[in-house]
Structure formats: structure tokens, C-alpha cells
Steps between C-alpha positions, in 0.01 A plus 500: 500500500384487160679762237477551149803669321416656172780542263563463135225722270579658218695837508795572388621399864410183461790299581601703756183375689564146460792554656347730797222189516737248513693660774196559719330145415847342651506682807165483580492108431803494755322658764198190466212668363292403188609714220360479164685709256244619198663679176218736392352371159113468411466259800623690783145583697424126445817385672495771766166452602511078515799558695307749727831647662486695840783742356597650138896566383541644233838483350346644165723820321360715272207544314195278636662461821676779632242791359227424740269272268585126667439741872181563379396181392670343814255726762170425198589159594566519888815385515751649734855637342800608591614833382365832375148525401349606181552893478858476599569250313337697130663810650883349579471326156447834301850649536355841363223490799762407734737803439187731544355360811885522644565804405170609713616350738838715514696263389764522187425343188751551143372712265308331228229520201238229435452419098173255416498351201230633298726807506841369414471469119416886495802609659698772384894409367620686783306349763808364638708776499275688676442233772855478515600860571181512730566156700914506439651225317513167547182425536282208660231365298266188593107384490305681748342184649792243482740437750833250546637786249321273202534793209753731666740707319764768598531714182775677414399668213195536257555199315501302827201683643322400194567135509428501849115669473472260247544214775345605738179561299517106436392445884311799579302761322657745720853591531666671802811715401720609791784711599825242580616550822866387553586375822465268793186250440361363789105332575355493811319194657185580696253269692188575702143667494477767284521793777761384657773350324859339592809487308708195477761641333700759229603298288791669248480294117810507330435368145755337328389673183486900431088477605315194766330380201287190484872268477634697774153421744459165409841285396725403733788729573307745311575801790569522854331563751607674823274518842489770624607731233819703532413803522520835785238452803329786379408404160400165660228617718372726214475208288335274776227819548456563168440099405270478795288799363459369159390148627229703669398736245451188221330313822731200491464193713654230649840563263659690239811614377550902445817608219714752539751684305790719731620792257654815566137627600434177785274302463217460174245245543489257178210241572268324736515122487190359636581124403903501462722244403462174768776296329852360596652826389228745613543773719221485745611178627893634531345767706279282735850249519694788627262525796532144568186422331517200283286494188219239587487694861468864312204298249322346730464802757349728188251175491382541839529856494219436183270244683473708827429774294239310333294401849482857646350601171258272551 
């Protein structure tokens, strides 16, 4: 079979998708099929379509790759691909979307105010302070469409909430501020159509740092990760139903990976991941391991998965 991995672009996430392509070139090479890896520059519809693949991975994060625009140049185009399509993908992307389409869906989100910013140099002194006695200190702070926590802060105080708008309004022009929610984090890892999902695992993150920042996801021995999660049966199955019901609601497909926070109040839904991490030290793959699914296995079945797909729509 002929695939094409993208990877690379230019977000902020950048180099975490060179490292999600190179994993997925590797084990798709090892499983014999003709993989051209393309980094998405100026050139990428020339190289895509004088490669002509019969399937599309993209191991893109971020920005121009995760937010729905390379889906919708993939199905202009023709070209098969694995993962969610092009609403999901704009809607997962947009943490402030997410949180409303979840809570819809009955499903708990942290409390949280959006700030754009146009608005942010006309905020009042006590801006903060207000947030802060409304939300409850610390708070979270990060771009609304970023992920890999590029531009994430846990403020203290006013001084620290400051700095950290100030950050995050260097990747986005909308900044998500968020209740922190102490506790157990754990992600789920789902696979299959978008009405019918299955878990591969609960997977429970502990960081070695105070918050699984971008060093904790991505450097080695930067947390630990535990399959399945250790926590009561109950709270379990709540998490598995409620994971399962926010892949639907976003329409997911083929994969994703759901985060959760377990506080005093259960479960609160913190992001959809439509295109997570695919890398040595990724979760997704831990999760499909723990099943006794080895990485190019896992890859290669979302690639089929894409291609049948692709002949019953025709």
C-alpha cells in the first residue's frame, strides 16, 4: 500500500510532529509498504499528489493540521485519511468550543472565561482579582487553539496571571482561563467509528513536575504512566462513559485521546485530542501496548480502517 505521512508544518507543535512522523514513517516502513513522509511547506500538494497515495496520516499537531484545514484539503483533493474529519477536527481544536459542546452533552467541564485579544489592553486593574475570587485561585491560563500545553501557566497570583495572558496571547488571539482542578490526571485512549467507540485504556499521568507540561509529555522520564489507572471501579466506568460520549458529541474517528481531571467533585473533562501525541513517549500508543497491540499493528489498522472507509463512500 501506498501512504503518505504528513508531519512537520509550522505551529508551535512543530517538533512534536516530527517526532509523531518519524515514529509512524518507521513502523509503517517495517511493515513493507511505500511510505513517503512529506513535511508540509509550500510544496506539499505537489508531493502528495505525484506520489498519488491510496491512504493519508497525518501526524500534524496544532494549527494547520489538527484544526480541520489539511482534512479539508485532504477530501478537496480525494485522498483518503485516517482520523477525524474536518468539523471535529476545527471543533476539538477550539478548547472554548469544546467545553460548550461537552457540557451539552452532560458532561463536566472546569469553570472558565474566554479573553480575545482585541479586548485585553482594556482590562480593568482588577480583572484578575475578580477572575480569581470567581474561578478560585490558582488559575490555568493557555492559548485557546494550542495544544502540547505550548503557553500554559498555573498562576498563583496576579502578577503570574498577568505574565501568563501575556503568553498565551503570543500563540493565540484567544486565551482560555480555567478553574485548577487538583487531583488525579488521567486521558483516555479511544479508537473506532464515531458512534461507537472503544477504549483501550485509563491511563493515570503522574508528572514529575507540579503540572504535565510540555517537558513532562514529551522528555523522557518526564511522568509516569500507569494502565489502567488506579482508581475505584466506579469512577472507572464513569470515566470510560463519559470519554465515550464526548468522542461522539465532537464526532471523532478512528482515534483520540479524551483528558480528565479526578477532584473531589469526579470527574471534569479537560480536552479532546483529535490528533494526539504518536511518539516514543505518547500515550495512545502505551494504551494500545497494554492491550497487546504493538504500535505499527495499532497504525496500520487506523489505515485500513481509513481506506475501507474510503471505498464504501464511493
Amino acid at each position: 500500500m501506498k501512504i503518505a505521512v504528513l508531519y512537520g508544518g509550522k505551529s508551535a507543535e512543530r517538533e512534536v510532529s516530527l517526532a509523531t512522523g518519524r515514529e509512524m514513517i518507521q513502523a509503517l516502513q517495517g511493515l513493507n509498504h511505500e511510505v513517503l513522509g512529506i513535511d508540509l511547506t509550500e510544496q506539499f500538494f505537489e508531493t502528495l499528489q505525484s506520489f498519488q497515495p491510496d491512504v493519508v496520516v497525518i501526524g500534524l499537531h496544532g494549527r494547520f493540521g489538527e484544526d480541520g484545514t489539511v482534512q479539508g484539503a485532504l477530501e478537496l483533493l480525494g485522498y483518503p485519511y485516517v482520523g477525524s474529519g474536518v468539523l471535529a477536527s476545527a471543533l476539538a481544536m477550539d478548547k472554548f468550543m469544546t467545553k460548550n459542546i461537552l457540557a451539552q452533552a452532560g458532561i463536566p467541564v472546569a469553570k472558565h472565561v474566554v479573553v480575545k485579544q482585541a479586548d485585553s489592553q482594556a482590562l480593568p486593574s482588577a480583572f484578575f482579582e475578580e477572575i480569581g475570587t470567581k474561578l478560585g485561585w490558582p488559575l490555568i491560563i493557555k492559548p485557546n487553539r494550542e495544544g502540547s500545553t505550548i503557553g500554559l501557566t498555573l498562576a498563583h497570583d496576579i502578577s503570574e496571571a498577568e505574565h501568563g495572558l501575556r503568553l498565551a496571547l503570543r500563540y493565540d488571539a484567544q486565551v482560555l482561563i480555567e478553574q485548577y482542578i487538583k487531583g488525579t490526571e488521567v486521558t483516555v485512549a479511544l479508537t473506532g467509528d464515531t458512534n461507537s467507540p472503544e477504549v483501550l485504556g485509563i491511563i493515570e499521568i503522574i508528572p514529575t513536575a507540579e503540572l504535565y507540561d510540555y517537558h513532562s509529555k514529551y522528555q523522557t522520564g518526564g511522568s509516569q504512566h500507569i494502565i489502567p489507572a488506579r482508581l475505584p471501579k466506579e469512577q472507572m466506568e464513569l470515566i470510560e462513559l463519559l470519554a465515550k460520549k464526548a468522542y461522539t458529541a465532537i464526532q471523532c474517528m478512528d482515534y483520540a485521546r479524551i483528558d480528565f481531571i479526578v477532584g473531589a467533585q469526579g470527574p471534569i473533562a479537560l480536552e479532546v485530542n483529535t490528533l494526539p501525541g504518536m511518539t516514543a513517549t505518547s500515550l495512545v500508543p502505551d494504551a494500545a501496548k497494554a492491550k497487546g497491540i504493538e504500535f505499527p499493528e495499532f497504525l496500520f489498522g487506523l489505515v485500513q480502517r481509513a481506506y475501507q472507509r474510503s471505498l464504501h463512500a464511493q
